[in-house]
N, C-alpha and C positions, 0 to 999 in steps of 0.2 A: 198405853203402850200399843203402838201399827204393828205391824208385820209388812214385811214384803219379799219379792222374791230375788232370790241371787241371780238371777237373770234380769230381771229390771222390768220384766213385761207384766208385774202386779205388785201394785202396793196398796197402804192403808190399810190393809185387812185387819180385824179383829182376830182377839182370838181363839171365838168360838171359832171362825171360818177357819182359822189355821189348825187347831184341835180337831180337827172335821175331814183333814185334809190329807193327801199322800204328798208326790210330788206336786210343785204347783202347774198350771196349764202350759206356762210357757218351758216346762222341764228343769223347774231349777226347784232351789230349797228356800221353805220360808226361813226367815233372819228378823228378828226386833228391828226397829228401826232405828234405834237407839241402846246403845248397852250400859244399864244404871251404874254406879258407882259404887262403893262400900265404903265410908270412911273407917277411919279407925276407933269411934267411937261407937260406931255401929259395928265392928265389931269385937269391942270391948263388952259392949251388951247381950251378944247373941254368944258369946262363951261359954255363958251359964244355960243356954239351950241343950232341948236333948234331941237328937237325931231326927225326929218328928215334928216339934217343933220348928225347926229348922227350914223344914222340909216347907214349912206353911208360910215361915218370913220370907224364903227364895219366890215361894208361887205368888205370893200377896205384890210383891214387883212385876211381875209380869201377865196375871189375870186379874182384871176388872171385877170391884167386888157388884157391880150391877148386874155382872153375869152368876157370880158364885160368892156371895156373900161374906163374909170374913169366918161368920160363924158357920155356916154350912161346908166352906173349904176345911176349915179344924176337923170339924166331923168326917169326910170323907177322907181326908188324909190317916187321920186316927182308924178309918173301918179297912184302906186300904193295906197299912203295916202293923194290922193286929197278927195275922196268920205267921207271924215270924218267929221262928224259933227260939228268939234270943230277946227279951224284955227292951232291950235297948236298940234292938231292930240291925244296928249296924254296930261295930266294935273294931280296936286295932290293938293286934299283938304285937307285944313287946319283947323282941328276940335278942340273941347274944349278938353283941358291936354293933348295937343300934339299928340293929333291920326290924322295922316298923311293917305290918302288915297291915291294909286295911282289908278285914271282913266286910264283905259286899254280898255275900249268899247266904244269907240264913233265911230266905223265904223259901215258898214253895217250893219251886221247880231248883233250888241249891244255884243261883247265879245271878249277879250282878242286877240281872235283866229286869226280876220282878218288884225292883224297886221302883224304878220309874213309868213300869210296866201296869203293876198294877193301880196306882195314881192314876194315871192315864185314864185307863178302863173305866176307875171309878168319879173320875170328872165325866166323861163319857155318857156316862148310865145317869149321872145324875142331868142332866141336860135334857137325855132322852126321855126320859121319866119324865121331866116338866114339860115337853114338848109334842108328846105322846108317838113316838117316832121310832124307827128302830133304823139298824146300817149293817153293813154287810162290810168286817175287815177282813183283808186280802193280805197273811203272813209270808214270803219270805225267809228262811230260815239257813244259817249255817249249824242250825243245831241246838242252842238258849236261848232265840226270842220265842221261837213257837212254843216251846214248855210253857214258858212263864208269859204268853198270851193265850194259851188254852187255858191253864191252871189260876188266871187272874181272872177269863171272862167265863168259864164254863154257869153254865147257869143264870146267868143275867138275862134280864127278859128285853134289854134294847140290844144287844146283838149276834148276830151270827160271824163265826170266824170261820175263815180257811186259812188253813197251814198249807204250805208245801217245804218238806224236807228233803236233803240228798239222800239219797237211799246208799248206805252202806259208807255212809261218809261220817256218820253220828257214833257218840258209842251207845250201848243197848239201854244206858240208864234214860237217856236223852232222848232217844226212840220211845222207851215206854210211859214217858212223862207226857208225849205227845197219841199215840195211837190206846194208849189203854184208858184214855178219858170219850165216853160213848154217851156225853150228852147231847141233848139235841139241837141244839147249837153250835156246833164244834164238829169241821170236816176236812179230812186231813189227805194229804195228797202226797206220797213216797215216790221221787222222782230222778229218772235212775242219768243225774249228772252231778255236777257241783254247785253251789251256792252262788256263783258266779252264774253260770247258767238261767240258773231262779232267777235271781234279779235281773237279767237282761227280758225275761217274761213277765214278770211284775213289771217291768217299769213301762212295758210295750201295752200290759191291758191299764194301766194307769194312764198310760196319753191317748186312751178310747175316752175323752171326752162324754159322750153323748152317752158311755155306758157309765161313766163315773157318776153324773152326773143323775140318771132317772133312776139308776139303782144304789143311789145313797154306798159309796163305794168307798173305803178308806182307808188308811194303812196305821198300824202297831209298830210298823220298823219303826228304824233308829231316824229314817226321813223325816216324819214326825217331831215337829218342833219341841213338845210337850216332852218327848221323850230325852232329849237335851237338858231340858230345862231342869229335868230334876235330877238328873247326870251335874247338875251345878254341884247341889245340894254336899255330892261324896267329896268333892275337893273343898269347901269353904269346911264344913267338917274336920278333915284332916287336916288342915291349916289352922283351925281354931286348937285341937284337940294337943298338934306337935309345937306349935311354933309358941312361944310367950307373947301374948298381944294384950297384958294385965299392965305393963310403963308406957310413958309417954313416948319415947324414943320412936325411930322408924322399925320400922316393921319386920321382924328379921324373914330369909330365904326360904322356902321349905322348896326343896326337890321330888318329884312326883316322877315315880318312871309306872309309866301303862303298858300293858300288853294291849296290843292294838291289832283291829281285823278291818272293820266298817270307820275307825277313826269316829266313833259319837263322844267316849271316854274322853279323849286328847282333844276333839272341840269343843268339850264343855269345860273342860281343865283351862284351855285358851282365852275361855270367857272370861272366867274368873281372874285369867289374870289381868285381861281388859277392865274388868270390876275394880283392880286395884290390888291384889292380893302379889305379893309377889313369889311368884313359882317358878323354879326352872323346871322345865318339861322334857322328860324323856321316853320317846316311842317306842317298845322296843316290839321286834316281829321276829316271827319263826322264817322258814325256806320260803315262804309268799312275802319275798320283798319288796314290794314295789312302794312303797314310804319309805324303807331304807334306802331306796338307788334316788328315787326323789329327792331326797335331802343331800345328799354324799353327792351324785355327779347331773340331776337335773332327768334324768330318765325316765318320766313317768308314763311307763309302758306295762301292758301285760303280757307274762311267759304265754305259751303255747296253752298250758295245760295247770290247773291248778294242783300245788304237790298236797298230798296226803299226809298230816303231820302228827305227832303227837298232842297238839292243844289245836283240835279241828274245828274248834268256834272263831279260830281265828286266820282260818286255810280260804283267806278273800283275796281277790286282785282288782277287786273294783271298789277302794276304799272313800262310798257315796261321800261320808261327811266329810271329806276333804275338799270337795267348792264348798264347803262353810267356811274351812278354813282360809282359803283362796281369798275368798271375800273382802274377810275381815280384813286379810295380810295387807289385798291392790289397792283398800281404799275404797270398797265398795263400788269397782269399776266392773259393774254387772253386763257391760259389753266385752270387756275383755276375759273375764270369769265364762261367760258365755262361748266365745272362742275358743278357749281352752277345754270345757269342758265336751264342746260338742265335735271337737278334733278326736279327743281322747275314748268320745263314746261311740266314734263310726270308723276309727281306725283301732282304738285300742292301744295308741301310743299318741305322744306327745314330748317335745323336748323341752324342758323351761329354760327360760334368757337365764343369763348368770345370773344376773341381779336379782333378778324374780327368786334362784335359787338361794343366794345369800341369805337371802332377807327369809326365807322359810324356815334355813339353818339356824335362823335366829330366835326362831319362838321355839321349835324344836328340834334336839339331837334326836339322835336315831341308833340300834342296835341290833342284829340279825343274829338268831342262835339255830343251832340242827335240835335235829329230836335226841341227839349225844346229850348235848349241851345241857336240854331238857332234865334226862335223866341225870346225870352227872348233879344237875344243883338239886334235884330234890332229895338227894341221896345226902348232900350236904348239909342241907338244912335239914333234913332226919337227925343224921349223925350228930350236929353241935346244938340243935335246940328239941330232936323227939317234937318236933312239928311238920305235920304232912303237906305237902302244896298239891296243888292242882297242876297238872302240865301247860297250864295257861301263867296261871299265877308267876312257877317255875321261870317262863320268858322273861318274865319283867326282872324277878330275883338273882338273876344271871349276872345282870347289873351288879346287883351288891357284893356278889365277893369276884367282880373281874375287874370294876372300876370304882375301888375303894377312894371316899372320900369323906374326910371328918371336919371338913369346915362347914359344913350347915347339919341342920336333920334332913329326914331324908324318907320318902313315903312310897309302900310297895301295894301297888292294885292287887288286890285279888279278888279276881271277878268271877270265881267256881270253887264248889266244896269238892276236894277229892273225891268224894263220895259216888261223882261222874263219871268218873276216869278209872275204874278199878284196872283195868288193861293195862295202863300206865303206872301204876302204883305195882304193878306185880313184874311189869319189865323194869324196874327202879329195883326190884327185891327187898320191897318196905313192908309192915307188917300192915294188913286191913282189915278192917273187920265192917261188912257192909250193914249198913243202921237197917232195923226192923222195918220203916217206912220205906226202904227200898225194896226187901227181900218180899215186901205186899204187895209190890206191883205185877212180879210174876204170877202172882193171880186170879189178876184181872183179867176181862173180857178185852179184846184188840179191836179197832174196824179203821182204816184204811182204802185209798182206790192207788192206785199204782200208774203213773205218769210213764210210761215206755220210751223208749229211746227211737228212737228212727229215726231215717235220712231227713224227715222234714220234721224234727221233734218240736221243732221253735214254735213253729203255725198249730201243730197237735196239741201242744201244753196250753198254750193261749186258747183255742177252740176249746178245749175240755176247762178250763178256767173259766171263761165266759159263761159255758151249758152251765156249770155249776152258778155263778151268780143269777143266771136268770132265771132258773130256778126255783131258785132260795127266795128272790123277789115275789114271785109270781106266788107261791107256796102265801109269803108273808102277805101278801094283797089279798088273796082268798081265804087271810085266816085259819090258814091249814097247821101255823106254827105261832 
């Protein structure tokens, strides 16, 4: 299996180089060069899988076992989803009129993230380990990947992380999951805009070439192909788990509605269905609609100002895995992905051709709720099943009792434990009781640097970005760490 990039100015890659890597040089995203297939006897077979296992048949398709051996991948997958709270790693409740949840946080940090997050890390570490090497990754955060990138790598002796988070845009569970980890690997940066913001700064010290490149430089986002990849794993799962694939017959529908911010969920849902599975896909997003106006009237623009919502992991307007999406949709026409993307990254709008829009509305529907709406359905699914959601989760759930449907089954993401969200759970007026593992983090010891806002904050976050990796390098060359 190559890789190459959605832009077309790199292929053939491996995929140690693409594991290795943020964006690619030419600003796009890596993509297999090919997307493998699943028959239906393959997966007749993998039914009787359990979540982990699973996890190693998806990865065995797309890494080389000359890089990671078949039996050394078992093992690292097995060491990366031991820390999960739940034997079975991942799980889906069974609610009243068929509302199907899938659990997606029962690791560390309580979210979706440390699933593929911490896989990741520990392909990562094992590489670096055989190759005596260490990298410096550079976090990104709306609030759940930096948890569950500090909480997967703290302590690992091949790397160093930098987080930066919105300052006052998180809620405090997800602040202290990030600043109350004081190992010496793990540096954390509280930065007073929105996640949108961040990623216009990450993606600006990422096209510093010559800094990526001597100081071994690399990204945990959802950019990261590796982080897709096992983003496969939660939909063939849910498909295996709801739909009957034991008779010969075709394959029956399963429905998947995601909450969506960064769109990584919804392209790896997309894969799968390129794999062969069949899914209707539904995206649904809070007041940061910009996949909803996308879909409905072609508008792929960003507001002023990014809104502040009740499910704030998903308060984006620059939703990256969407030229993955693009990609796949044009035909892999990486000059006109390129156009599109590079209009919409120096204006911040872009209008799509009808047809371009059609054809999007056809892999996915789309759905926009308030933070009402929010409250309103968790209050719902309290009342008819004494089952909590997360205000994330909630987004997607909104779905199920506005656009009732009983001709297929039917599959609900939920990518956070309420356990995040107590703020939300208390303007809902549901009952909660915060678990012992959270009430320990008040604590703990805090360390942080504070990223300030100014008229020129762009150039200051990046300067203070850079100091810090050079650094860390410099530090790392003289054996200091």
């Amino acid at each position: 299996m190559l890789y190459c990039s959605t832009r077309g100015g790199v292929q053939g890659r491996d995929f140690r180089d693409v594991l290795f890597s943020g964006f690619t040089s030419d600003g796009g995203l890596f993509m297999p060069e090919s997307i493998p297939e699943l028959s239906a006897d393959i997966l007749r077979d993998w039914r009787k899988l359990s979540y982990t296992k699973l996890v190693v048949e998806v990865c065995s398709l797309f890494i080389p076992t000359q890089l990671i051996p078949r039996e050394d991948l078992e093992v690292l997958v097995d060491k990366a989803l031991s820390g999960f709270s739940i034997p079975e790693v991942v799980r889906i409740a069974h609610l009243k009129d068929g509302l199907s949840v899938l659990e997606l946080f029962h690791g560390e940090s309580l979210a979706f993230k440390d699933l593929s997050i911490s896989c990741t890390v520990h392909f990562l570490n094992y590489i670096l380990q055989k190759e005596n090497d260490r990298v410096i990754i550079l976090v990104g955060t709306s609030g759940d990947t930096g948890g569950s990138a500090i909480q997967s790598s703290k302590g690992l002796s091949g790397l160093d992380v930098v987080v930066v988070y919105p300052k006052g845009r998180v809620t405090p569970v997800q602040e202290k999951h990030m600043i109350a980890c004081v190992e010496d690997n793990i540096h954390v940066f509280a930065a007073e805009g929105s996640s949108d913001d961040i990623d216009q700064v990450v993606r600006h010290v990422f096209g510093d070439l010559e800094l990526v490149k001597c100081h071994r430089l690399l990204s945990l986002n959802t950019v990261n192909w590796s982080r897709v990849m096992i983003q496969l794993v939660h939909f063939i799962y849910a498909y295996l788990e709801l739909s009957g694939v034991e008779g010969d017959g075709d394959l029956p529908e399963l429905e998947v509605v995601i909450p969506t911010g960064a769109a990584g969920n919804l392209t790896a849902a997309y894969i799968v269905k390129l794999m062969g599975l069949p899914l209707k896909l539904v995206a649904m997003v809070n007041c940061n609609d910009i996949l909803h106006r996308m879909v409905t009237t072609g508008d792929f623009s960003m507001e002023a100002n990014v809104i502040q919502t009740l499910s704030s992991a998903i308060d984006i307007q620059d939703p990256i895995n969407i030229e993955r999406v693009l990609w796949l949709l044009l035909g892999r026409d990486a000059a006109l992905v390129q156009t599109i993307m590079e209009e919409f990254q120096q204006t911040h709008k872009y209008t799509l051709l009808e047809h371009h829009r059609r054809m999007l509305s056809q892999v996915f529907s789309t759905g926009r709720v308030t933070d009402e709406d929010i409250l309103d359905t968790m209050k719902k699914c309290w009342d008819e099943n004494h089952y909590l959601l997360c205000p994330h989760t909630a987004v997607g759930v909104w779905h199920h009792y506005h656009c009732p449907d009983t001709s297929r089954s039917r599959c609900f993401v939920a990518t956070a434990s309420p356990a995040k969200f107590q703020s939300a759970v208390q303007m809902a007026g549901l009952p909660f009781d915060l678990p012992e593992s959270l009430l320990a983090l008040d604590q703990l010891p805090t360390r942080f640097e504070n990223l300030e806002r100014s008229v020129t904050w762009r150039d200051d976050w990046e300067k203070t970005l850079k100091e810090k990796i050079l650094s860390l390098s410099s530090l790392r060359k003289n054996g200091q760490m």
